[in-house]
C-alpha positions as CSV (number, residue, x, y, z in Angstrom):
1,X,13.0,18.3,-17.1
2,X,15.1,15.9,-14.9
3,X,14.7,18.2,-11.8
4,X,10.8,18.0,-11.8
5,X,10.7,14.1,-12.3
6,X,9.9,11.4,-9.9
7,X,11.4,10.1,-6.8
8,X,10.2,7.6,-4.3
9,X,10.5,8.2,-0.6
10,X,10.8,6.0,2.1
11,X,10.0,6.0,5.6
12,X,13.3,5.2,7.9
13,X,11.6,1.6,8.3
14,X,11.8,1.6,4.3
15,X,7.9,1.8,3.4
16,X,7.0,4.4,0.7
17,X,5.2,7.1,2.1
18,X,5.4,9.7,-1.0
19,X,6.4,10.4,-3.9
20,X,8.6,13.8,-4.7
21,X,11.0,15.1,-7.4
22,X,14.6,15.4,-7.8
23,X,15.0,18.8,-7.0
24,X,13.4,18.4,-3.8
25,X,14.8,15.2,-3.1
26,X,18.6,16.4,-3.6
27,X,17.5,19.3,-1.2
28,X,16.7,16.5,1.6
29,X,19.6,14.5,0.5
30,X,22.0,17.9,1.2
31,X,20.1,19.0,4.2
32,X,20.9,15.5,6.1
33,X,16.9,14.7,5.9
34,X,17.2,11.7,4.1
35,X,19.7,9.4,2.1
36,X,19.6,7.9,-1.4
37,X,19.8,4.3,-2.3
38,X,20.8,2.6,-5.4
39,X,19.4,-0.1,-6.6
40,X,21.8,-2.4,-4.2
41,X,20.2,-0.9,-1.1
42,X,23.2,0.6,-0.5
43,X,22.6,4.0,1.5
44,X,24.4,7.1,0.7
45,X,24.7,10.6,2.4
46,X,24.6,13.5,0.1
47,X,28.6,13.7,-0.2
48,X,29.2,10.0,-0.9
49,X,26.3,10.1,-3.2
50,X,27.8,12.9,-5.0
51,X,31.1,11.1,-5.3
52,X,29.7,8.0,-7.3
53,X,30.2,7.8,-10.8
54,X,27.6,8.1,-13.2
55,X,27.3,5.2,-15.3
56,X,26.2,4.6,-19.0
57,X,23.1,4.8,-19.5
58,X,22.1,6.5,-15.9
59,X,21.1,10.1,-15.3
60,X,22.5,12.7,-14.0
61,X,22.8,16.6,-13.4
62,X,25.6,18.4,-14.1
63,X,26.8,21.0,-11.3
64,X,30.2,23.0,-12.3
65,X,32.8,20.7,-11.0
66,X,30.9,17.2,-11.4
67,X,27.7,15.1,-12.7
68,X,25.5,13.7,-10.1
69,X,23.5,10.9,-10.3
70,X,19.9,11.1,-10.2
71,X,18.5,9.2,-6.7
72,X,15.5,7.1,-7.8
73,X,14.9,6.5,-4.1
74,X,15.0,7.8,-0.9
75,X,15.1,7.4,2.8
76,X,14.3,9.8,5.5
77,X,16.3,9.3,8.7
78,X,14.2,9.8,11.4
79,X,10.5,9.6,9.8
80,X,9.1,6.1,11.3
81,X,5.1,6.9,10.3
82,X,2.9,6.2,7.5
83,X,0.9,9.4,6.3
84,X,-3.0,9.4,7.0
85,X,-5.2,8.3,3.9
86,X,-8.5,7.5,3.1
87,X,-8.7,4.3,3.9
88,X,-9.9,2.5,0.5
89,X,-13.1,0.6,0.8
90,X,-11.6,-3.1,-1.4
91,X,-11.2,-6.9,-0.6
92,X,-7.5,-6.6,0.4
93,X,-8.7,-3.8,2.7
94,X,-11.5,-6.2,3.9
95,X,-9.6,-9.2,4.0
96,X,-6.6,-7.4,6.0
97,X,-9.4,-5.6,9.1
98,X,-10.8,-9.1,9.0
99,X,-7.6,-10.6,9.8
100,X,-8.4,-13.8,6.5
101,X,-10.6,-14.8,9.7
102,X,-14.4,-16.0,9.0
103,X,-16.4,-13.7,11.0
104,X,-18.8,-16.4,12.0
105,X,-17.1,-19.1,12.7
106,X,-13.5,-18.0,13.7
107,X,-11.4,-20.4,11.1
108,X,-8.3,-18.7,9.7
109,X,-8.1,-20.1,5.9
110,X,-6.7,-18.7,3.1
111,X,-8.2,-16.3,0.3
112,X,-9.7,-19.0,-1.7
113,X,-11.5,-20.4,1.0
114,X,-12.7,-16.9,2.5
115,X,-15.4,-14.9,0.4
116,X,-17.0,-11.8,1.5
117,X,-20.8,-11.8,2.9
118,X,-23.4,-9.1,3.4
119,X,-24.3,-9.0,6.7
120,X,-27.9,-7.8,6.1
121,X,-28.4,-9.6,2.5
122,X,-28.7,-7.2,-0.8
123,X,-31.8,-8.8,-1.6
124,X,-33.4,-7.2,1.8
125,X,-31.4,-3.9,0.9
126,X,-27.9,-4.1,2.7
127,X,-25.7,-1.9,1.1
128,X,-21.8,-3.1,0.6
129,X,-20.6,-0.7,3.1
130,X,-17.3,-1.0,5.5
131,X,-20.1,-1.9,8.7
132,X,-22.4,-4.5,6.1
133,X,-19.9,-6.9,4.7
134,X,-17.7,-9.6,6.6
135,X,-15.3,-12.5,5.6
136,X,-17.3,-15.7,5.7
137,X,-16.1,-19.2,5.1
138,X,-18.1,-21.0,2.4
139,X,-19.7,-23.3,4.6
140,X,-20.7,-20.4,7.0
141,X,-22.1,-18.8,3.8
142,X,-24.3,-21.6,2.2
143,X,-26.0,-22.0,6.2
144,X,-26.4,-18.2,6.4
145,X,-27.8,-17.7,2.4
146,X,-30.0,-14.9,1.7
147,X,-30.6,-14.3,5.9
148,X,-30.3,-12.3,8.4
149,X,-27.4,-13.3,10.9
150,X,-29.8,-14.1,13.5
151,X,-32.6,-15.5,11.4
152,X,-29.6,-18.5,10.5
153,X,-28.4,-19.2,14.4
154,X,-25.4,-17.4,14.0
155,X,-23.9,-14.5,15.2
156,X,-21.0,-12.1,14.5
157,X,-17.8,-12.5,16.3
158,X,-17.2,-8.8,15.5
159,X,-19.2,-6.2,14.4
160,X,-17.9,-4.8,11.1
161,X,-17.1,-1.0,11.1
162,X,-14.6,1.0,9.1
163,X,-10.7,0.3,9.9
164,X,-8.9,3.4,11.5
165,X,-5.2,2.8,10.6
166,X,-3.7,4.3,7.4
167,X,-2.9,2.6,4.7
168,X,0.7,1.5,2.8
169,X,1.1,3.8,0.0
170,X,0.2,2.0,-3.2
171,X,1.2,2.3,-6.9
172,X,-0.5,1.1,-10.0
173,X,1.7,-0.8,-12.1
174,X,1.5,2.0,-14.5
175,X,3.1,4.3,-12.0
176,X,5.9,2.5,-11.2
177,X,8.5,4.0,-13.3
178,X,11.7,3.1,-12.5
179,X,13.4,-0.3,-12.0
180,X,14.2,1.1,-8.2
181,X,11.2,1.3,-7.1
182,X,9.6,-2.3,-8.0
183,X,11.3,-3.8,-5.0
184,X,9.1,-1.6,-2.5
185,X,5.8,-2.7,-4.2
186,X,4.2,-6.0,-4.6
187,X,2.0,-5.9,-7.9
188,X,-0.1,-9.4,-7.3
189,X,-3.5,-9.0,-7.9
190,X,-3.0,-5.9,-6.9
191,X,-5.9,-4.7,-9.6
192,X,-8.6,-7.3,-7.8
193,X,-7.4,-6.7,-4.0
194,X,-7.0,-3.1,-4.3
195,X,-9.8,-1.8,-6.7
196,X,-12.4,0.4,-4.6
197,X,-15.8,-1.5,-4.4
198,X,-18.8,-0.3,-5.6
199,X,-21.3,1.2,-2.4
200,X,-24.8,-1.0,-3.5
């Protein structure tokens, strides 16, 4: 049923926070909670949006007097924060708390020249937990091999622990349903960056 399917809603900075259906949607939308967008970023209170013509091949609902379109998207006026989530333990997570910076040295590189280190080695039982694994440059990495920080002459420039601020909402590329929404999502290696890693 087109009342129960999906609809992506943005914060008032345009980040999805959530996803919802139509029927509650349209109930924001007439409330004055949020505004729809169409697919030009246009923004559209509920009377204008009920006002645009439904096109070919779009949906829509049918009310007494008129059809109205289905919003894809949303924005809501005055929410500004991201909703708390577990914060998900993967190398984008890693790479974004370790700011692409090694955590030995202190060079900023790129991805390809950053790889992720166990601060106490496996092979001496470190686990691949948020406050055991760092970014380390491959040089950095081949000096430190399989020791302990110390044990190499080198030391941490931070001490690794668990990040505190919430995440961006993410989809899988198989969730993202409607043409709308691709704009709001960046899908590049999202399946490496984003994929929880295992606790060793």
């Amino acid at each position: 049923m087109i009342l129960n399917s999906n609809v992506l809603v943005l914060n008032k900075l345009f980040v999805p926070v959530h996803i919802t259906t139509v029927k509650r949607a349209l109930c924001l939308l007439y409330s004055g909670i949020a505004r729809a967008m169409d697919k030009n970023f246009r923004i559209f209170d509920f009377k204008s949006w009920s006002e645009l013509s439904v096109e070919v091949g779009e949906e829509g609902i049918k009310t007494v007097d008129r059809i109205i379109k289905v919003p894809r998207v949303i924005v809501l006026i005055t929410y500004d924060r991201l909703p708390r989530r577990h914060v998900r333990f993967s190398r984008y997570n890693i790479y974004l708390r370790d700011k692409n910076t090694c955590q030995y040295c202190g060079k900023v590189l790129s991805k390809s020249e950053l790889n992720i280190d166990h601060v106490i080695p496996k092979s001496r039982g470190g686990k691949t937990t948020w406050t055991n694994v760092v970014l380390s440059c491959i040089e950095c990495n081949r000096k430190k091999g399989g020791r302990l920080p110390e044990e190499a002459g080198m030391r941490l420039i931070r001490k690794p622990q668990k990040p505190r601020w919430s995440p961006i909402f993410m989809l899988k590329a198989e969730e993202l349903k409607y043409e709308e929404w691709k704009p709001f999502f960046n899908l590049v290696d999202a399946a490496y960056w984003n994929t929880e890693l295992d606790n060793e």
